[in-house]
C-alpha angles and dihedrals in degrees: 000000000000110000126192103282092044079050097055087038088059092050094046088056091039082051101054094041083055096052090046095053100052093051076043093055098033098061131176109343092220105022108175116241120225120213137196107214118193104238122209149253140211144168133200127190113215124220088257096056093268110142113203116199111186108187121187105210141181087020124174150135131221102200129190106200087205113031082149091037088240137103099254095047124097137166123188130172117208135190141174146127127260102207113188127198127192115194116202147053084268104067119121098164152268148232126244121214114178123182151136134263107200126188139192116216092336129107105251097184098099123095100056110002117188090018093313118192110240098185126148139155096269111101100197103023115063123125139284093084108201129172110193131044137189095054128315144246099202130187117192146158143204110320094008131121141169150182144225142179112230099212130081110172129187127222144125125284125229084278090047095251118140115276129171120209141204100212128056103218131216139195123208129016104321133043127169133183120180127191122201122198096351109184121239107177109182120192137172089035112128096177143040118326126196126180128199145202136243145180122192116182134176120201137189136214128172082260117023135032110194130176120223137179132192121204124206138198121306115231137196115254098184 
């Protein structure tokens, strides 16, 4: 038999199961979404029978759609590994510069599309053109995109001073650099933003020295 007071016990307990289960159901108002990307592949062969496969490999990216709890703010984290191959008795060796390229309302699917070859003659200045590195804090509007290397690495210089670098370089047939949780911090941008992967890299050979990029997929950061 349930009297008044077992009656007003039971509520209670209905009452406080009701209230669990909506925080329960309502969750984190701004989880952050991770998301696998596929990464890429290419390969180039050089005009002395070298053949140069660049892979882009692990990649992935954690983004938060509101790091500053407002519209035009965005936070992302993104990891993943640049692995290089030389193939030949002529290799010497290469640099590797990864990086993003991040825009705000603009198509940044251009330059390399499906994993497209950029290579040239000119040793130092092949595109992508970037002017930060070691992560960025990016404010851009409509229209507007930009790029960063993520690494900054620090080492000494031919007169032993401190130096920090954006390429991790590599002698022989094989080279490899992987990031893990680069920032990318985005402000000022009202509407979609997408970000997007690259790999430049710049080989030698006792012939030839040939740039090449690699371009992955772009993803929606909010």
């Amino acid at each position: 038999m349930i009297n008044r007071k077992n009656a007003a016990r039971l509520a209670a307990v209905g009452a406080a199961t009701s209230v669990a289960v909506g925080m329960l159901a309502s969750g984190p108002a701004n989880a952050d979404t991770y998301v696998p990307l596929p990464g890429g592949e290419i390969s180039k062969s050089l005009s002395d029978g070298t053949v140069v496969t660049v892979r882009l490999l692990n990649e992935s990216a954690n983004i938060n759609p509101s790091m500053g709890a407002t519209p035009v703010h965005r936070n992302a984290w993104v990891s993943g590994t640049a692995y290089v191959e030389l193939s030949g008795s002529n290799a010497m060796g290469g640099k590797i510069y990864p990086g993003y390229v991040v825009g705000c309302q603009v198509n940044i699917d251009g330059g390399g599309v499906d994993g497209g070859v950029s290579a040239g003659s000119d040793w130092e200045g092949e595109s992508p053109e970037v002017g930060g590195s070691g992560g960025a804090a990016l404010s851009l509007g409509p229209g507007e995109a930009k790029s960063f290397y993520v690494l900054d690495l620090e080492e000494a210089d031919d007169y032993g001073n401190e130096s920090h670098q954006k390429r991790n370089k590599f002698k022989g047939q094989s080279g490899s650099v992987t990031w893990a949780d680069s920032t990318i911090g985005l402000s000022g941008c009202g509407g979609y933003a997408q970000a997007r992967a690259f790999v430049k890299v710049k080989v030698e050979t006792e012939n030839v020295q040939s740039v090449m990029t690699l371009w992955g997929q772009p993803f929606s950061i909010g």
